[in-house]
C-alpha positions in Angstrom: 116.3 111.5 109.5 114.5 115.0 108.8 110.9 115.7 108.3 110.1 118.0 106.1 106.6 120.1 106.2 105.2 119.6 102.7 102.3 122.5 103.5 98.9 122.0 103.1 95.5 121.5 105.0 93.4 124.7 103.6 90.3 123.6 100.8 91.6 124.7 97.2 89.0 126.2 94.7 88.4 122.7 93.6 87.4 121.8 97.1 90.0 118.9 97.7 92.0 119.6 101.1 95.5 117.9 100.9 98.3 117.9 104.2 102.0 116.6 103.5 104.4 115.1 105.2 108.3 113.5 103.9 111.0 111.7 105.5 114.1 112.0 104.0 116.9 108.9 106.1 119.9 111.0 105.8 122.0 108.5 106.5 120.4 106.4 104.0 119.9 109.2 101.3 118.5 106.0 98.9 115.0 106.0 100.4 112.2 108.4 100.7 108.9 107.7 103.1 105.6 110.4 103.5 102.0 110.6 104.1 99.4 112.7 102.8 95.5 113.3 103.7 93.1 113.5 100.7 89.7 114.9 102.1 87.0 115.6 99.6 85.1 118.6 100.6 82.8 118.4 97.7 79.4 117.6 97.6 80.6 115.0 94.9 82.2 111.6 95.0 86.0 112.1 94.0 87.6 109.4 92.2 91.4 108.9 93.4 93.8 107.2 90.5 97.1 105.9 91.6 99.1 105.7 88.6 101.3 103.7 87.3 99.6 101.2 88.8 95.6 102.1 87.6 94.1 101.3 90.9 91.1 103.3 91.4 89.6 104.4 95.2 86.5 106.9 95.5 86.0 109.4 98.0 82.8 110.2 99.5 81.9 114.1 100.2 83.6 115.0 103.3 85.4 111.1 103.6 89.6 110.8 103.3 92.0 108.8 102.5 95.6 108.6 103.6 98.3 107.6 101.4 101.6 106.8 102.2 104.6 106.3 100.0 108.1 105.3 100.0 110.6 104.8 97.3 113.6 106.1 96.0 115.1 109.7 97.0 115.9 111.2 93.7 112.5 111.4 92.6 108.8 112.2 94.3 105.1 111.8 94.2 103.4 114.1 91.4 99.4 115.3 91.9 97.1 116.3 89.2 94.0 117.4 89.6 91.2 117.1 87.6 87.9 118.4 87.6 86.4 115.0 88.3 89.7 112.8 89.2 92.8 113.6 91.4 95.6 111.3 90.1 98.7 110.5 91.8 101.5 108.8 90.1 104.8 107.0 91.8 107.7 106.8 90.2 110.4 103.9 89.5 110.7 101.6 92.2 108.2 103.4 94.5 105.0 101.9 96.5 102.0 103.7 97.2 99.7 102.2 100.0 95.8 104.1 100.5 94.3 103.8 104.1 91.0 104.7 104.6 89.9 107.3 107.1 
């Protein structure tokens, strides 16, 4: 199994703050597990989208929320950001799961 440093942890001009991590099973190529921090360093609630699914989580100023993901290695999580909405969006056969700080 590797672990692969996906960057992250420095405030973008947008003020959201995002670390990743992946884990790739070698041995198992099929399957594809990671966590990432979402920390809202602006003095404005951020609304969090998980797409494809529509579910909907809100991020104080200066809260997180961890999300963790697994699913299929030939594809991988996406990130858009918005002015007022980050949205994430899984892919086929993947599961997102959000834990809060």
């Amino acid at each position: 199994m590797s672990r692969q440093s996906l960057g992250g942890g420095e405030s973008g001009p947008n003020g959201i703050c995002m670390e990743f991590a992946a884990m790739i099973d070698e041995e198992k190529t099929s399957q594809k597990t990671g966590v990432f921090l979402v920390k809202n360093s602006t003095p404005q609630n951020l609304l969090l989208v998980l797409e494809f699914w529509g579910d909907e989580h809100v991020i104080a100023p200066g809260g997180s929320l961890r999300i963790r993901y697994k699913g299929p290695a030939e594809s991988d999580v996406e990130i858009e950001a918005k002015a007022d909405r980050l949205i994430i969006y899984g892919w086929t056969g993947s599961l997102l799961e959000v834990q809060g700080d």
